[in-house]
N, C-alpha and C positions, 0 to 999 in steps of 0.2 A: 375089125375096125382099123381106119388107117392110123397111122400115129403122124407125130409132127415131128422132125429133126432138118437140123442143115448142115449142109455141105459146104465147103469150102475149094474150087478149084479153081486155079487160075487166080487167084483172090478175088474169085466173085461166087456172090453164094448162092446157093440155090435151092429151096424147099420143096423137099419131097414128102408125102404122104397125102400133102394138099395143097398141091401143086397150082392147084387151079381154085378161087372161088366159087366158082360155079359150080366142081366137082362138090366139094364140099357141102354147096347147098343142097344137093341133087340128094342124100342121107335122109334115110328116112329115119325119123328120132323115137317112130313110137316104136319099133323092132327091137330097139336098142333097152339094157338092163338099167333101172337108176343108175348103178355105179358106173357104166359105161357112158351114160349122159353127163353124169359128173365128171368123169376124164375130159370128155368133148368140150364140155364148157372150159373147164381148167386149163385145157389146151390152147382155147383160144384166148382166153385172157391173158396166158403167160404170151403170147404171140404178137396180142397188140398193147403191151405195156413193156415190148422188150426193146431196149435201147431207152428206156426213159428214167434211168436212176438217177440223173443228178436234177430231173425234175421231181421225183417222186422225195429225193430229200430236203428240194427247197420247200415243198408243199410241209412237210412235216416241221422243218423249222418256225415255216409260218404258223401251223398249228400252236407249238409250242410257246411262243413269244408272246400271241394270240391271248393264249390261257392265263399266261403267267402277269399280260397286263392287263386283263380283264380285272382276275383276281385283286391285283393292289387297289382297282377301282372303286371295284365293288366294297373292298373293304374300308374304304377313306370313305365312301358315300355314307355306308349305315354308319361309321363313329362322325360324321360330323353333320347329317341330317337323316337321323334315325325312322324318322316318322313316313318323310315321305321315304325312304328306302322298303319300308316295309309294307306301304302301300303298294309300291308297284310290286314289290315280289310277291303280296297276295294277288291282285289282279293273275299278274305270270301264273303262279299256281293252279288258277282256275281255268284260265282260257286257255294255256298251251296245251296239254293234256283233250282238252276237247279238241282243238285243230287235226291232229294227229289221229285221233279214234275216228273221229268224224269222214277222217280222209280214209280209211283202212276198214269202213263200216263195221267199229265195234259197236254193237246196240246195246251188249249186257251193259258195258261202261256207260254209253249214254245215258239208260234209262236209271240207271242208279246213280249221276252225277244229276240228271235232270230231279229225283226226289231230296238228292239231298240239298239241292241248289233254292227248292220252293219253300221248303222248312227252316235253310235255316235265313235264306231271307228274311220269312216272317219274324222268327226267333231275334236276326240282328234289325229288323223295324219294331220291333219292342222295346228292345235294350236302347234305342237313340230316340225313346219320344220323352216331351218332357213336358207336364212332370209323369215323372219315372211312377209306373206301377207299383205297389207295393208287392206283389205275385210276379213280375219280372224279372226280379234277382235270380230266384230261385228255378224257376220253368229256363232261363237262360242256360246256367249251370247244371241243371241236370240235364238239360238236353248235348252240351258240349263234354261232359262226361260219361251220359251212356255212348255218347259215340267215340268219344277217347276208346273204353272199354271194347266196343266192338270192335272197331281200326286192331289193337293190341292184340285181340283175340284172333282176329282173321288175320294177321301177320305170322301170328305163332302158330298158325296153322297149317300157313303155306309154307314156310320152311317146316316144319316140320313134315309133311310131304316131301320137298323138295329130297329133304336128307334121306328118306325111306327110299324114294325113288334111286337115289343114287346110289344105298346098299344092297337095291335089290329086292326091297320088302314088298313091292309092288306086285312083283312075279308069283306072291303065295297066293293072292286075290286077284292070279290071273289079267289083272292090267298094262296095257302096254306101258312103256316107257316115254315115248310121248305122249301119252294120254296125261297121265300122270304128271309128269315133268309139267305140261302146260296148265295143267289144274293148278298146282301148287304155286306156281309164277305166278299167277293169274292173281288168288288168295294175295299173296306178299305183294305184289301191286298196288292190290286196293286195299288192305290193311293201309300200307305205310301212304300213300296219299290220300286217302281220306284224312289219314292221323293229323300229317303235315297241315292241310288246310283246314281242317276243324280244330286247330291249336291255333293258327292267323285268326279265324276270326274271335277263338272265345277272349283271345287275348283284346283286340277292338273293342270288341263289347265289353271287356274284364275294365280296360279306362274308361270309358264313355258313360257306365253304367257309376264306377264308383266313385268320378268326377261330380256326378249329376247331383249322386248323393251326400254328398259333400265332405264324408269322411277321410276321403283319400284324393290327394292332387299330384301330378307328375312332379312338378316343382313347388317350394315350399309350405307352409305350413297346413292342417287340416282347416277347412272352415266350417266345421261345426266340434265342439265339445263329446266324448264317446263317453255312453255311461256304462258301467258294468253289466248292466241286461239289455243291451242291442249290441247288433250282430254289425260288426263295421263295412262288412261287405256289399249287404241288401237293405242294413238300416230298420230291420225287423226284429221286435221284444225275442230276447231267449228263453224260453220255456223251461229244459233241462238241463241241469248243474251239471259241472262238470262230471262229480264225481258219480251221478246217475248214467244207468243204462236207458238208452231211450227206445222208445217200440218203432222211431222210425228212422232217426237218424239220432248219431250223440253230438256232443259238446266238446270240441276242442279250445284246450289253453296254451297258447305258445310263448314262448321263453320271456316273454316282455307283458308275460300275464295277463294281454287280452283273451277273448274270447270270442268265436265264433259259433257257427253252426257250420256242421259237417261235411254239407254239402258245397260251403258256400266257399273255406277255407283248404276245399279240397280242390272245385273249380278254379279259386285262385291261385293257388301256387303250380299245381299239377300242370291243369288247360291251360289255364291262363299263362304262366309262366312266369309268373309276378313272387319271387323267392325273398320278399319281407313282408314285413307286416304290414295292413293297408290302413293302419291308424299314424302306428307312432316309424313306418318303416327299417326297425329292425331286424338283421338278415333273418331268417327261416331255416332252421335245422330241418332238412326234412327227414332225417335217417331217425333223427330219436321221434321226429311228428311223428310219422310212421314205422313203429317198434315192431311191427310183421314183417318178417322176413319175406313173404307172399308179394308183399302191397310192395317191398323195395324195387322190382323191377318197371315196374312203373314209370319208377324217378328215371330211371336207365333207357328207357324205352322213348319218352321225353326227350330227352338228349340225344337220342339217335336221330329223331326226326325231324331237330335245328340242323344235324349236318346235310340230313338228306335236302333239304330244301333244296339249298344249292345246286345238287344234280338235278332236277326234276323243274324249277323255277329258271334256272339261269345257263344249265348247260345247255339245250336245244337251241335256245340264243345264239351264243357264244360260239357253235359247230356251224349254226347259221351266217353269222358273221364271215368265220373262215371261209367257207364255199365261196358268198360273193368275193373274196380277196383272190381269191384262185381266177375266178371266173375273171375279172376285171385283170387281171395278169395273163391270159391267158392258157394257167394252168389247168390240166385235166387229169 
């Protein structure tokens, strides 16, 4: 295979190996090893990106300045109009991700962003009619918690793959390394974006739902009175004491002595993201709520997928952005 070098005589240079474009075309590439295709390509890229460093730094400058005034943006928009900021990053959440698979014909994605897109429709056309079902609370919140639960579990699954593949464990069960490798990415993908956007919306429905019911309001006082046996969340009588085992779900009391139901105070703080109380809004401990060391990753796993948003909502943006500034500068 020929290689690429230059010469220098006379102070003019001259490229030997491939001399000629045409030469070069005239290779036929399917003769050739991967790794020898890979040289070829490499060759020519270094070839036609050489003489171009103090463009390739100003492009990176722009990236950077890019990111960094994005970010201050972004972060003055959600502290000083929270609401619509987290409109449009759920919207992003959902449609960017489709753009992309859609272009690259993933179907598995499709068709499992298509079931979960028809369910939980319905589930948030429940949650905003009014008046509010008295069976709506609770079909809301269990539905945005077994899928919390799922996301979590198909997350830890896929890294947990990911990690086997990378020590090798793959090779006992005879699997390749890409196989593998792409399985377990695949897994951690849809774990943690399912997670991220089934946390956006239980959170919508989490105000919408306990606005309705009049126990809890974003700003100022409750407009209804809480009595000791309804549940402040869904507004539904308490069946089981506290200090009862329940056959289906229990009774949770938090630091400010109200009470819930299980489900409902779990969808609220966990999914929902709502870390007080939705009567008298006092913070939420949730490390003593939940006294299982089990259940604690949960809280942890929560918090990873407020950071991820960002990359997943607003970085394919923001790369977007750069490219047309390139492009309108006439960088390449």
């Amino acid at each position: 295979m020929a290689g690429v070098f230059e010469v220098e005589v006379n102070g003019v240079e001259h490229d030997h190996g491939l001399e000629h474009q045409n030469e070069a075309d005239q290779f036929d590439l399917s003769k050739l090893s991967p790794e020898e295709k890979w040289r070829m390509e490499h060759a020519r890229m270094h070839a036609k990106h050489r003489g171009h460093e103090a463009m390739h730094a100003e492009m990176v400058l722009i990236l950077i300045v890019t990111l960094v005034v994005a970010q201050l943006i972004l972060v003055q928009w959600k502290q000083r109009h929270p609401k619509s900021y987290n409109l449009v990053t759920l919207f992003q959440m959902w449609i960017v991700p489709l753009y992309f698979t859609t272009k690259l014909h993933w179907w598995r994605f499709l068709t499992t962003w298509f079931i979960f897109s028809v369910i939980t429709a319905y589930v948030s056309f429940r949650a905003t009619r009014k008046p509010l079902s008295c069976t709506t609370p609770r079909l809301v919140y269990k539905w945005f918690l077994l899928l919390y639960k799922i996301s979590y579990a198909t997350g830890i699954i896929g890294y947990s793959v990911v990690m086997f593949t990378l020590f090798g464990i793959n090779l006992i069960f005879r699997i390749k390394p890409e196989d593998a490798m792409d399985f377990g990415v695949s897994l951690l993908f849809y774990g943690l974006y399912y997670g991220v956007l089934g946390r956006d919306f239980a959170e919508m429905c989490a105000d919408f739902m306990a606005s309705t019911v009049g126990y809890y309001s974003a700003s100022g006082m409750p407009t209804k009175h809480l009595s000791d046996s309804i549940c402040a969340v869904c507004g539904q009588p308490i069946l089981v004491d506290v200090s009862e085992e329940g056959i289906i779900e229990n009774t949770y009391r938090l630091s400010c002595n109200h009470v819930f139901h299980e489900f409902c105070i779990r969808g609220w703080c966990i999914v929902g993201k709502k870390q007080m109380c939705p009567y008298c809004k006092e913070k939420v401990d949730l490390k003593r709520m939940f006294s299982n060391p089990w259940e604690r990753p949960h809280v942890m796993y929560g918090q990873l997928l407020d950071w991820l948003r960002y990359l997943v909502a607003w970085q394919p943006v923001i790369i977007g952005f750069v490219q047309g500034i390139n492009y309108v500068l006439g960088l390449e």
